[in-house]
C-alpha positions as CSV (number, residue, x, y, z in Angstrom):
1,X,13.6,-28.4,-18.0
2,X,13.7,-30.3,-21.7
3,X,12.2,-27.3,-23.8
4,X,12.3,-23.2,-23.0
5,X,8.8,-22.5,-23.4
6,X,7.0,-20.4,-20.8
7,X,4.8,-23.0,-18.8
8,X,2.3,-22.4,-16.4
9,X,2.8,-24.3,-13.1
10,X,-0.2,-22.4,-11.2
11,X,-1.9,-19.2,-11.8
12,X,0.8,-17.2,-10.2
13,X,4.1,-19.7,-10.7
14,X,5.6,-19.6,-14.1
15,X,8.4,-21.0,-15.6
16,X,10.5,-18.3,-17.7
17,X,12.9,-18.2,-20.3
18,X,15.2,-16.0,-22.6
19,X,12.9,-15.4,-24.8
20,X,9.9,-14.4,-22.5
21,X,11.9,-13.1,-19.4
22,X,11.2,-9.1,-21.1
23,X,7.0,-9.8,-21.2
24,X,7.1,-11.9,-18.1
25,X,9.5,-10.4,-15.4
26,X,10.4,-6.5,-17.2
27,X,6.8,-5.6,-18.1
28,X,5.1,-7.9,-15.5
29,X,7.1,-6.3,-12.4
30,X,5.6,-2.4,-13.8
31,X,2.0,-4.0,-13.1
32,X,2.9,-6.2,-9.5
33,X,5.9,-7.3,-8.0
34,X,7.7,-10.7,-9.5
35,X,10.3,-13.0,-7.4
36,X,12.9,-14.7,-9.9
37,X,14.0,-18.2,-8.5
38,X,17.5,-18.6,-10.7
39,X,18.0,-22.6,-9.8
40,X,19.3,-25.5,-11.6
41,X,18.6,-29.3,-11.4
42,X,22.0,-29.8,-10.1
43,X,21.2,-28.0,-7.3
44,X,20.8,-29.8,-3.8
45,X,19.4,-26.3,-2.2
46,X,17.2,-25.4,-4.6
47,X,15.7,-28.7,-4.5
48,X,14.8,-27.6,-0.6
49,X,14.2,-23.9,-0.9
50,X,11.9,-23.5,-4.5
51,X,9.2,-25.6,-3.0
52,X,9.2,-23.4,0.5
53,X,9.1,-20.5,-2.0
54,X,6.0,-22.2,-4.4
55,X,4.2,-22.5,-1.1
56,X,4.6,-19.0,0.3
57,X,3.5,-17.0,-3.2
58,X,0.6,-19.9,-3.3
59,X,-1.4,-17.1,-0.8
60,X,-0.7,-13.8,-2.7
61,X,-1.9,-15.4,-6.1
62,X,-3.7,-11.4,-7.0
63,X,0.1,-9.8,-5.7
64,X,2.8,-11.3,-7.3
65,X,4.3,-13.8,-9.9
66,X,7.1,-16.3,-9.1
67,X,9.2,-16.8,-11.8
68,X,11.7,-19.9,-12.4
69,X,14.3,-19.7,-14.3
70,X,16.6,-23.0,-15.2
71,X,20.0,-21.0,-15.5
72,X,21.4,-24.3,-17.4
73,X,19.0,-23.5,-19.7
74,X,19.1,-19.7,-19.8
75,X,22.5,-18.8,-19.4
76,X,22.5,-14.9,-21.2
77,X,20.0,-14.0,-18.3
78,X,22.1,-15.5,-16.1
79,X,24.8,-13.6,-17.3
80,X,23.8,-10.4,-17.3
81,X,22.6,-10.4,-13.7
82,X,25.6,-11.2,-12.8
83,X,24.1,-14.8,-11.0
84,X,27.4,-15.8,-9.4
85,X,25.4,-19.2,-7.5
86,X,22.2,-20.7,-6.8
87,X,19.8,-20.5,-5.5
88,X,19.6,-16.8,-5.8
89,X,15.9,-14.8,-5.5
90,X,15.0,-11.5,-6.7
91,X,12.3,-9.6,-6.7
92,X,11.7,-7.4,-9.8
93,X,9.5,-4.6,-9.2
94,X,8.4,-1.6,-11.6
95,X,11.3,-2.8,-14.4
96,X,14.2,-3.2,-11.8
97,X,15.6,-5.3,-8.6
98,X,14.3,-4.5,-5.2
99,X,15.5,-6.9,-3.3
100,X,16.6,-10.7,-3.1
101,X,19.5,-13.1,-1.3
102,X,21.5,-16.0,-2.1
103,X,21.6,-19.8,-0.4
104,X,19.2,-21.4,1.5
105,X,17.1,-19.9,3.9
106,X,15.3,-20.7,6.9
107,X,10.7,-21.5,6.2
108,X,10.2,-18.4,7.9
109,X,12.6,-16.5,6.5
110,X,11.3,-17.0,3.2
111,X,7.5,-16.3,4.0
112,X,8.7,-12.9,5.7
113,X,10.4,-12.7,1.9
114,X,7.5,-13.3,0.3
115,X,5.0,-11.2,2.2
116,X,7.5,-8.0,1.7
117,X,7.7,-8.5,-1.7
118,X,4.0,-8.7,-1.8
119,X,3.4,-5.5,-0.1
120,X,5.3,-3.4,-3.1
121,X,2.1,-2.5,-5.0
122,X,0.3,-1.4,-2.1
123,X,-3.0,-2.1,-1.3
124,X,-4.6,0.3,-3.7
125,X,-6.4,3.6,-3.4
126,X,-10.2,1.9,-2.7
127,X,-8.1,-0.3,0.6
128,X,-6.2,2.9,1.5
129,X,-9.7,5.0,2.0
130,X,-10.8,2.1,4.0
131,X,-7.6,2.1,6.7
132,X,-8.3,5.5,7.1
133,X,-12.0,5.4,8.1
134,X,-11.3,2.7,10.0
135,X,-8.5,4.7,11.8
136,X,-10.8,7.4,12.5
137,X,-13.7,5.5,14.1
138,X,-11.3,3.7,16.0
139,X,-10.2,7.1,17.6
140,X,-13.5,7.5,18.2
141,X,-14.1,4.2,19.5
142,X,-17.1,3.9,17.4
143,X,-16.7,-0.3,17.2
144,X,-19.6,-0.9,15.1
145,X,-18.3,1.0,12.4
146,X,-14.9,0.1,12.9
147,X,-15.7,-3.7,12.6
148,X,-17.8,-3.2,9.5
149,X,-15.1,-1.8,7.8
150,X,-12.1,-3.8,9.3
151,X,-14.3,-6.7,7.6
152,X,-14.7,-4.8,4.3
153,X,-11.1,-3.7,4.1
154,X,-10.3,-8.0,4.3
155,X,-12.8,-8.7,1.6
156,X,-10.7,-6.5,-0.4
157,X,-7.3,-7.4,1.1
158,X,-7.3,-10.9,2.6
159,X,-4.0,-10.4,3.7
160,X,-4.1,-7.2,4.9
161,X,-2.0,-6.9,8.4
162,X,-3.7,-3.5,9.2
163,X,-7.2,-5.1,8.8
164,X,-6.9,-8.0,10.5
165,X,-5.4,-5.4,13.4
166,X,-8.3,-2.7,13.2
167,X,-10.7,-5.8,13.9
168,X,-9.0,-7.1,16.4
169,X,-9.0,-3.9,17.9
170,X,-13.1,-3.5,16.9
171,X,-14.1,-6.8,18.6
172,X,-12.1,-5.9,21.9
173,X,-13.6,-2.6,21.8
174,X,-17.1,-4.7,21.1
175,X,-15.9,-7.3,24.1
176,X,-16.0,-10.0,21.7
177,X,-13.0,-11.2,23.6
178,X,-14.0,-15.2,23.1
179,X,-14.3,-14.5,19.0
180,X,-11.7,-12.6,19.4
181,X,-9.4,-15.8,20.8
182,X,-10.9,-17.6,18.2
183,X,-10.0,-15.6,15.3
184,X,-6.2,-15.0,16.8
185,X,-5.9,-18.8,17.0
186,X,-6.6,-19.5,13.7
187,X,-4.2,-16.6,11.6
188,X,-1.2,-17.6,9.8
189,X,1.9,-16.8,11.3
190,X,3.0,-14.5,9.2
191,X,-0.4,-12.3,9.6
192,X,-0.4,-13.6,13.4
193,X,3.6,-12.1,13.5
194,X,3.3,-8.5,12.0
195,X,3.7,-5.4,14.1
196,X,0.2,-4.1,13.5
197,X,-1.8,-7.7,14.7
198,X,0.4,-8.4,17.4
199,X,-0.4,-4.3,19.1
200,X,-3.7,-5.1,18.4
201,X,-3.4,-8.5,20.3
202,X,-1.6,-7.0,23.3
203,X,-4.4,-4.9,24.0
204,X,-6.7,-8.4,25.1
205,X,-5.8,-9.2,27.8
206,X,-5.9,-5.2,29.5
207,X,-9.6,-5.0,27.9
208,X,-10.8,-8.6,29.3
209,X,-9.7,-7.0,32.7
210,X,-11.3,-3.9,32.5
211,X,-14.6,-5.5,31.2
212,X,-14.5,-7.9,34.4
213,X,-14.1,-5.1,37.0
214,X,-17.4,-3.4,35.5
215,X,-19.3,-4.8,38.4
216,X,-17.0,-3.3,41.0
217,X,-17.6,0.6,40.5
218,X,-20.7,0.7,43.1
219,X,-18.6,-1.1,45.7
220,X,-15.4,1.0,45.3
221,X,-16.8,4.3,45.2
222,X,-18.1,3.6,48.9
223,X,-14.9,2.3,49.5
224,X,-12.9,5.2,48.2
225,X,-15.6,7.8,49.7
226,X,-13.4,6.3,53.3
227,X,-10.7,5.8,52.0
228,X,-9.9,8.5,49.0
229,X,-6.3,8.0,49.0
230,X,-6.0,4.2,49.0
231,X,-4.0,3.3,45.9
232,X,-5.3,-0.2,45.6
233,X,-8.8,0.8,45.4
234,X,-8.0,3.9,43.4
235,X,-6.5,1.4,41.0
236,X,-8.9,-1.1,40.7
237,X,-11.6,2.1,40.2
238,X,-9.7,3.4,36.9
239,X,-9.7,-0.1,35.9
240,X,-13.1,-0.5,36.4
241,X,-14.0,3.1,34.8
242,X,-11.8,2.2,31.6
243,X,-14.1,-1.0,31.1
244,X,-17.2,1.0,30.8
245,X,-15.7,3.7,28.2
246,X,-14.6,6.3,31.0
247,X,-11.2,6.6,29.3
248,X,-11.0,10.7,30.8
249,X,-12.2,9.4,34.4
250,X,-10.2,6.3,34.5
251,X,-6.7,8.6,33.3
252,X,-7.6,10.9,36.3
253,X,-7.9,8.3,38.2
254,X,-4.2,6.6,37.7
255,X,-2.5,10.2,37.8
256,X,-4.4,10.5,41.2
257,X,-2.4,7.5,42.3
258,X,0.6,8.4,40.7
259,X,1.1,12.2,42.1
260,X,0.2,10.6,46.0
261,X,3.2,8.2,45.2
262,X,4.6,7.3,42.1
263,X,6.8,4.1,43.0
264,X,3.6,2.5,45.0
265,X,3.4,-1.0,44.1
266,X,6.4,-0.9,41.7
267,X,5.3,2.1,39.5
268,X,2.0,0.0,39.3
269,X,-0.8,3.2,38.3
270,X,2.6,4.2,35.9
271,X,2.2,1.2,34.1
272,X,-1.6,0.6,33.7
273,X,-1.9,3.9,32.3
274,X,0.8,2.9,29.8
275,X,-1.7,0.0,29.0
276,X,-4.7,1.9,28.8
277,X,-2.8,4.6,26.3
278,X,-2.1,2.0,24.0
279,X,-6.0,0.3,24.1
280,X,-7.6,3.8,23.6
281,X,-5.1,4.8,21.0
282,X,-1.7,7.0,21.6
283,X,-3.8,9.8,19.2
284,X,-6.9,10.1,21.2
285,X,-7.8,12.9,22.9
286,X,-7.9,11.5,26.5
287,X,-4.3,9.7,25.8
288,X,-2.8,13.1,24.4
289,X,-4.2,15.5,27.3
290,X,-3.4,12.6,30.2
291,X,0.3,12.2,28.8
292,X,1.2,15.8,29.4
293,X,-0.4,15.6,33.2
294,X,1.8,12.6,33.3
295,X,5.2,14.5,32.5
296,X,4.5,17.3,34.0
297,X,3.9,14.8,37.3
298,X,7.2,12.9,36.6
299,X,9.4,15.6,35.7
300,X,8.2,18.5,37.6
């Protein structure tokens, strides 16, 4: 850099210096958080890692600044962090470090950086109301109305890992399972990576199943009137319950199986009742009451 004036590179990169690092990082980081890229144009890694970094803050252009600073050129600040070498990130949030590392790291690396840092404010009281009305109509598998506002809390949030998992959930719960695919495909990694989308996602394929065995429940409630203690068919009943909203009937079902014989088929009603709790949510009623049957029938 020639001069130390404060440029602007984009509306959420700026170039900072000595005289504006107080305004622009201090006071700026009490409002939303600010990464600090420290770098020099001797510098062979920064040369690789502040254009990874530009690209990564590019998306949270409403949640954060990315501030450079030449340390050539700005040597007090330099000083008084204590910058030992480059490239060194911090992130500056309400008037103090947060975080940060040193060196180069890894594309991935930097985006899970980036998103963390991005996160610090919060998503605000309005998105908070939201997650929890979503949360609650989700426990009571009322889809329309969790979809509606899965898609209101992303209009506010567009990056919002919890919103993009609530409508995942929604359209399952809706057996949207095609649009569903479609909208999985298509979210960036880091969304695509988080805890809250990839529980959401692992509830697909369990929900697809239980939606195709709908058609089944005429024929295996003959079969089961002969055969009432057939595990296979008292399986594929509580699968076939679960798909049309049975959740209560389709948990008896699976602790049926499990208290004739537990280890049948390799735990097998064990473990699709583990996959059930999680698609109708560990808090629900049904999951709550047919967890303690389940201990009591494991333990007893």
């Amino acid at each position: 850099m020639e001069n130390n004036d404060l440029i602007s590179t984009t509306d959420n990169i700026i170039n900072v210096n000595e005289e504006t690092f107080m305004s622009e990082v201090i006071e700026t980081s009490k409002i939303k958080p600010v990464i600090v890229d420290f770098w020099a144009p001797w510098c062979e890694p920064c040369k690789t890692l502040t254009p990874l970094l530009e690209d990564a803050v590019k998306s949270y252009k409403k949640d954060l600044i990315l501030a450079k600073i030449d340390i050539d050129q700005n040597q007090n600040i330099a000083a008084q962090l204590r910058i030992q070498s480059i490239p060194t990130i911090y992130t500056f949030f309400e008037g103090k470090v947060v975080d940060g590392f040193q060196g180069a790291k890894s594309n991935k690396e930097i985006i899970e950086f980036v998103t963390k840092s991005a996160s610090l404010s919060g998503p605000g009281k309005e998105v908070e109301d939201l997650i929890l009305s979503a949360k609650e109509f989700i426990e009571l598998r009322d889809w329309d109305n969790a979809y509606e506002i899965s898609q209101n809390i992303l209009d506010k949030d567009p990056k919002s890992h919890i919103g993009f998992g609530n409508l995942i959930r929604s359209m399952i719960g809706l057996e949207k399972f095609n649009e569903t695919k479609d909208l999985i495909d298509n979210l960036a990694p880091e969304i695509r990576n988080s805890k809250q989308v990839e529980e959401a996602i692992s509830l697909l394929e369990t929900s697809e199943k239980a939606f195709q065995a709908k058609g089944t429940i005429e024929d295996l409630e003959k079969k089961l009137k002969q055969e009432p203690e057939n595990l296979n068919y008292l399986l594929q009943m509580a699968i076939a319950l679960f798909g049309i909203g049975k959740i209560e009937d389709s948990f008896d079902m699976l602790l049926k199986s499990i208290e004739i014989d537990k280890d049948w088929n390799e735990q097998a009603a064990r473990k699709q009742l583990l996959e059930f709790f999680s698609s109708a949510g560990i808090e629900s009623i049904e999951t709550i009451n047919a967890r303690k049957k389940l201990a009591t029938l494991l333990f007893s």
